[in-house]
C-alpha positions as CSV (number, residue, x, y, z in Angstrom):
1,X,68.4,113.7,99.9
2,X,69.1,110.3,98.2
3,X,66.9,107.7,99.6
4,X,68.5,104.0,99.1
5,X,65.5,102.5,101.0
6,X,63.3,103.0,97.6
7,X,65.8,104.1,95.1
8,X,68.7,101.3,95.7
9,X,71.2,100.9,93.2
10,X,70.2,101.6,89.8
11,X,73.0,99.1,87.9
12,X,73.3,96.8,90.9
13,X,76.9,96.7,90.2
14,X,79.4,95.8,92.6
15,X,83.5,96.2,93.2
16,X,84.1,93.4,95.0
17,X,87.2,92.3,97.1
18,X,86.8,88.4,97.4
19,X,90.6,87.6,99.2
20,X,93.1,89.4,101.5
21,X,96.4,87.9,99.5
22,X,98.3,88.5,96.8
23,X,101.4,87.4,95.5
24,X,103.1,89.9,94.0
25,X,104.6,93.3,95.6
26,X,103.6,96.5,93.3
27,X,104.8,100.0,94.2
28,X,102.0,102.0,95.9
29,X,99.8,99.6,96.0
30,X,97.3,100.3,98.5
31,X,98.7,96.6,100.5
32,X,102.6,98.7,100.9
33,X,100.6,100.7,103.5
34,X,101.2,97.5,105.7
35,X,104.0,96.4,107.2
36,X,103.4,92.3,106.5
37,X,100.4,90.8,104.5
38,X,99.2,89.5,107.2
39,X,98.0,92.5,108.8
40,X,96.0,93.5,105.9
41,X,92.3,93.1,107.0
42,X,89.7,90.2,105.8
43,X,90.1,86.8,104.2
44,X,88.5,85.1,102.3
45,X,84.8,85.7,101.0
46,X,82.2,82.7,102.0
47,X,80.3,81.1,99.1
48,X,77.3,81.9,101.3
49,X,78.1,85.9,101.4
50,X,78.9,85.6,97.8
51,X,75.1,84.1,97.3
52,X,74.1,87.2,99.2
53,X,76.1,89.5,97.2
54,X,74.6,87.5,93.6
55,X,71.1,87.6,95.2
56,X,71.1,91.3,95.2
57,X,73.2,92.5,92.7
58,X,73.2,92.1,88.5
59,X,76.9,92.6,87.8
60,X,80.0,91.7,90.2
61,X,83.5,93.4,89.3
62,X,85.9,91.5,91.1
63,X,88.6,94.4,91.2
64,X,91.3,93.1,93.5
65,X,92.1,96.2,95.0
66,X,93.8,94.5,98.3
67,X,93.9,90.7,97.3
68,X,94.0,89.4,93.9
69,X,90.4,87.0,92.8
70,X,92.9,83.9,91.7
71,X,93.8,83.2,95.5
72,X,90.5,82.2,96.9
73,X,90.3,79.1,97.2
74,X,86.1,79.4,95.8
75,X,86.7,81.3,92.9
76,X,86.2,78.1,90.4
77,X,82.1,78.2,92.4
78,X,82.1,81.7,92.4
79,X,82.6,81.4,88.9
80,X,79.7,79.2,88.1
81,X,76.9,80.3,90.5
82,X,77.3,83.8,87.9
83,X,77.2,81.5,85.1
84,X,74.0,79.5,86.3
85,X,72.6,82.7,87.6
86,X,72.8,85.2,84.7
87,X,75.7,87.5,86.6
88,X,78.0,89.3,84.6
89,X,81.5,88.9,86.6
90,X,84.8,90.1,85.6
91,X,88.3,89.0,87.2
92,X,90.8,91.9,87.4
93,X,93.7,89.8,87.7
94,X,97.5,90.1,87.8
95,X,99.4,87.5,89.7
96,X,101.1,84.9,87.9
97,X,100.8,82.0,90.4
98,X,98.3,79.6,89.2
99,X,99.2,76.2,86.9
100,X,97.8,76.4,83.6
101,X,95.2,73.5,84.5
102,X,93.8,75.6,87.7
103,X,93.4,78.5,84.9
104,X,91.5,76.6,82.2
105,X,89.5,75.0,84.8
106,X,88.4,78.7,85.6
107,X,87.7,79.7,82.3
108,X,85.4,76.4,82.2
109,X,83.2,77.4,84.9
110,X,82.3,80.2,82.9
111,X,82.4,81.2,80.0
112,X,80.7,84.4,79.7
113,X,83.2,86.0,82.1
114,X,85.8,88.9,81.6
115,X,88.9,88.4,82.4
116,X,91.2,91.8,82.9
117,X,94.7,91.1,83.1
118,X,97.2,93.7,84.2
119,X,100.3,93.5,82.7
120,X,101.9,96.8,82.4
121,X,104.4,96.8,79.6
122,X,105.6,93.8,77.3
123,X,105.5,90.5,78.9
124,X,108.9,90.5,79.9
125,X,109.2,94.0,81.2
126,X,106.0,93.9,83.2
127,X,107.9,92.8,86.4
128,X,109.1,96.2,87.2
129,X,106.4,97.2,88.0
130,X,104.9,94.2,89.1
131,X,107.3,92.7,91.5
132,X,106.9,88.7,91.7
133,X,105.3,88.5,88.3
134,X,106.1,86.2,85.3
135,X,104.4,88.1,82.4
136,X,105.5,86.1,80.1
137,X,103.9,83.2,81.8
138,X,100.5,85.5,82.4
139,X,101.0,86.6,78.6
140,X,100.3,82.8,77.7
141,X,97.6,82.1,80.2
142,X,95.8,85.1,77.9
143,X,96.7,83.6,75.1
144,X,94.7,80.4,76.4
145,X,91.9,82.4,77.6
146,X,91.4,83.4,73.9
147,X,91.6,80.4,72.7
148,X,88.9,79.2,74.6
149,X,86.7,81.7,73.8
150,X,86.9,83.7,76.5
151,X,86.6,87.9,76.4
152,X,90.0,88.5,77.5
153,X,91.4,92.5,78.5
154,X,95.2,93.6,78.7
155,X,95.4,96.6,81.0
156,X,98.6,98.3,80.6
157,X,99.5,101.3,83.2
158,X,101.8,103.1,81.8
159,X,105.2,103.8,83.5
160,X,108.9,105.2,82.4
161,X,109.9,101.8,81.6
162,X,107.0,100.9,79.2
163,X,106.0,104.3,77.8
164,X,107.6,103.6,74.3
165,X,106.5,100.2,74.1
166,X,102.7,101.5,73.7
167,X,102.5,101.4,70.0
168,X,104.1,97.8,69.6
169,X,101.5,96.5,72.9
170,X,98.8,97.6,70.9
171,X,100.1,95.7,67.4
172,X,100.9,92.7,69.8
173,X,97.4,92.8,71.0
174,X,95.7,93.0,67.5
175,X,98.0,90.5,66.2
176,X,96.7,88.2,69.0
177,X,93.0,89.0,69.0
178,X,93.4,90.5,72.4
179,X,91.5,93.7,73.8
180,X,94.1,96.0,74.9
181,X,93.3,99.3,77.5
182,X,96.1,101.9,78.0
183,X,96.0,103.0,81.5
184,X,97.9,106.4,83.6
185,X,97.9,106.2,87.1
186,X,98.9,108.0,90.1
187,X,100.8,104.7,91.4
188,X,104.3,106.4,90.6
189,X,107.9,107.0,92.6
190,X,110.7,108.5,90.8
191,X,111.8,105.3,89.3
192,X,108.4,104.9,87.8
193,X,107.1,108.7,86.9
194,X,106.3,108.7,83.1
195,X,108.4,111.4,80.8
196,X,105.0,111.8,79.4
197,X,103.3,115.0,80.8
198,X,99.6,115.2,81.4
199,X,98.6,119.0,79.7
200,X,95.1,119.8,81.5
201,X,92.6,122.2,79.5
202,X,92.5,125.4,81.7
203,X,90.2,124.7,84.7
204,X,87.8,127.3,86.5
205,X,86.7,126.9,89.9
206,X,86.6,123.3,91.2
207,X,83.3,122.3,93.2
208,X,82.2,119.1,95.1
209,X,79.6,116.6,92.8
210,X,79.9,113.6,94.3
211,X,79.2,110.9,91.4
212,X,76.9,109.1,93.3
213,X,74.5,112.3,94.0
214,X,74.9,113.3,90.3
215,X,74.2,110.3,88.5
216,X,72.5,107.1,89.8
217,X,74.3,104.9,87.1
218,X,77.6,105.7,89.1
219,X,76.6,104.3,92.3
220,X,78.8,101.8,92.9
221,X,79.7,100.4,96.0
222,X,82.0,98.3,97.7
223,X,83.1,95.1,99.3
224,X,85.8,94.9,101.2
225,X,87.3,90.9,101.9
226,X,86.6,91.7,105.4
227,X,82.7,91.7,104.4
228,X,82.6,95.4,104.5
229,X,80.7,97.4,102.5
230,X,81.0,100.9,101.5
231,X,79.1,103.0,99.2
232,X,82.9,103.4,96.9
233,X,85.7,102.0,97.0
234,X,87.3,105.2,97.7
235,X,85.9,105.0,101.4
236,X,87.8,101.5,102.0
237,X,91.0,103.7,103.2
238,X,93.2,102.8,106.2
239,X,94.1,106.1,106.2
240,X,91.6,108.3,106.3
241,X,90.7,109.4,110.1
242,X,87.0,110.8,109.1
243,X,84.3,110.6,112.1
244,X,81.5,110.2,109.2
245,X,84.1,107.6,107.8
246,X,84.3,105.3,111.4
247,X,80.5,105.5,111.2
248,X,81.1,103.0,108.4
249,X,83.1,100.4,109.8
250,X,79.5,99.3,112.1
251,X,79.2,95.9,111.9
252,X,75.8,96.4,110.3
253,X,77.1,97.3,107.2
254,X,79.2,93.5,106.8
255,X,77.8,91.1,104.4
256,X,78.7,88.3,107.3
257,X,75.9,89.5,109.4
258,X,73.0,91.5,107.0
259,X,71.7,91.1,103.7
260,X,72.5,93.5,100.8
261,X,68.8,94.7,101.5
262,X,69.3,95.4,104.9
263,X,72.5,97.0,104.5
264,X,71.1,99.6,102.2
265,X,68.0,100.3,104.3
266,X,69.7,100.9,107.4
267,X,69.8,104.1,109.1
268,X,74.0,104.3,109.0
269,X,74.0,103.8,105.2
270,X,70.9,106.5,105.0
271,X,72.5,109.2,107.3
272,X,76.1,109.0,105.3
273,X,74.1,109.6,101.6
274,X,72.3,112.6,103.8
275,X,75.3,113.9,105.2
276,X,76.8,114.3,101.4
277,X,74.9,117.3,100.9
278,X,75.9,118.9,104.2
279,X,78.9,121.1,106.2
280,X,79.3,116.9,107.5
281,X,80.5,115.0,104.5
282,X,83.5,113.4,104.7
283,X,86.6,115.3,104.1
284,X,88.0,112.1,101.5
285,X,84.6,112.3,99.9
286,X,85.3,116.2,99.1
287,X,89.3,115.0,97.9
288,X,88.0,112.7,95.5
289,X,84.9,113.7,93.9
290,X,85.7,117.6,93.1
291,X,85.9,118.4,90.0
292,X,86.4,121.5,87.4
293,X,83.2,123.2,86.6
294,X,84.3,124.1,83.4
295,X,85.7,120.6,82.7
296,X,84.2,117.9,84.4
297,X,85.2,115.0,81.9
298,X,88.8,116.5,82.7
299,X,89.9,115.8,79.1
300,X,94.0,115.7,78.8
301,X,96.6,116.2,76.0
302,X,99.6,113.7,75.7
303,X,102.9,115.7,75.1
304,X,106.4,113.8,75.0
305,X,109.1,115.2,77.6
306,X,112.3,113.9,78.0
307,X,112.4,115.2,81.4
308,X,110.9,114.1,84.7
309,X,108.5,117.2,86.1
């Protein structure tokens, strides 16, 4: 048994949804699974929940998994409170729909922040994956990021359309002084399935370790722009049709009504960590957190294939 009441979160680290919209229209992005944007859940986050959220926790990811950071409206104080506070905060960003003004401002309020920018391929090829975006316009809002000192990351997914661009990304980046992180990902269709194969060492039998039951440094959990919170961001799922998972969607559990504090020492949040160990943890928990015995860190080999597997 985990007990949050006295153990809490080792890192105090936080993925945090801050907004409900986005601009732009990527392929299997977790928003497709709605049929307009205004169905998708939430809005967006208080400044007086984002005080709770700072009061609690030492380092605030804002990951933009359903919204992207740059559309609410409070960023520019969000921004600052970390900076006057002592937060780490990093922006995972990819829309392309702010003035250059709006973005320095931003990167004024402060300047210890990280900002991730996901532009997936060479600026101007970036759209096809990321529908609605100007990357060549995000490529020089990065560019003005560094030079205002800022720590700025290029996140580059890799896709058919980019996959032999790698090499010159990375000598763009170091020409540029930029941070550059070359990402796979499961967010492929036909169109957008790499030619490079992923060769897995031989596995053995898979088993269940949850990362948060293993390892206290991996607790991280998440809130959703509806105020939400989940103990991963894996458990934030429209889909999934879990009676443990429903348990979660009690209103005590939303930063709008409870403190961090109470959230974690409440007898839903307490019963779900239990029930990890148990014939009633949650079927998604099981999907995502099994892993090989015999190679846990799941190391991979990159081989070049010219065709689609």
């Amino acid at each position: 048994m985990i007990n949050y009441k006295n153990n809490g979160f080792k890192n105090k680290f936080v993925d945090l949804d801050i907004t409900n919209k986005c601009t732009l229209k990527c392929s299997m992005c977790a928003r497709q699974n709605f049929a307009h944007p205004k169905d998708i859940p939430g809005g967006d986050t208080a400044i007086e929940d984002f005080q709770k959220i700072i009061d609690y926790f030492n380092e605030i990811y804002l990951c933009g998994s359903y919204g992207d950071p740059i559309f609410n409206p409070h960023l520019h104080t969000f921004l600052k409170m970390c900076y006057d506070q002592n937060k780490f905060v990093q922006i995972h960003t990819a829309a392309s729909h702010r003035p250059m003004a709006w973005y320095e401002k931003a990167f004024k309020s402060n300047p210890n922040a990280v900002w991730q920018f996901g532009l997936d391929g060479l600026p101007y090829q970036s759209f096809a994956y990321r529908e609605n975006q100007d990357g060549e316009y995000l490529f020089d809002v990065m560019l003005k990021a560094r030079d205002m000192n800022i720590k700025v990351v290029w996140q580059y997914l890799v896709f058919q359309y980019n996959e032999d661009k790698i090499d010159f990304a990375k000598k763009l980046a170091d020409n540029h002084g930029i941070e550059i992180e070359i990402h796979h990902t499961s967010r492929v269709n036909e169109r957008l399935k790499p030619t490079i194969e992923i060769v897995k060492e031989e596995e053995e039998e898979k088993v269940f370790v949850p990362k948060c039951l293993k390892d206290p440094q991996e607790r991280s959990p998440y809130l959703a722009a509806t105020g939400q919170m989940y103990p991963c961001c894996w458990l934030d799922d429209k889909q999934v049709d879990d009676p443990e998972y429903k348990s979660l969607q009690n209103e005590q559990l939303n930063i709008r009504h409870n403190k961090v504090e109470d959230i974690i020492n409440s007898e839903t949040w307490q019963t779900f960590y239990d029930n990890l160990s148990t014939d009633k943890c949650p079927s998604y928990c099981k999907k995502k957190c099994t892993t090989s015995l015999r190679n846990p860190t799941r190391i991979v080999k990159w081989t070049n294939k010219t065709n689609i597997i």
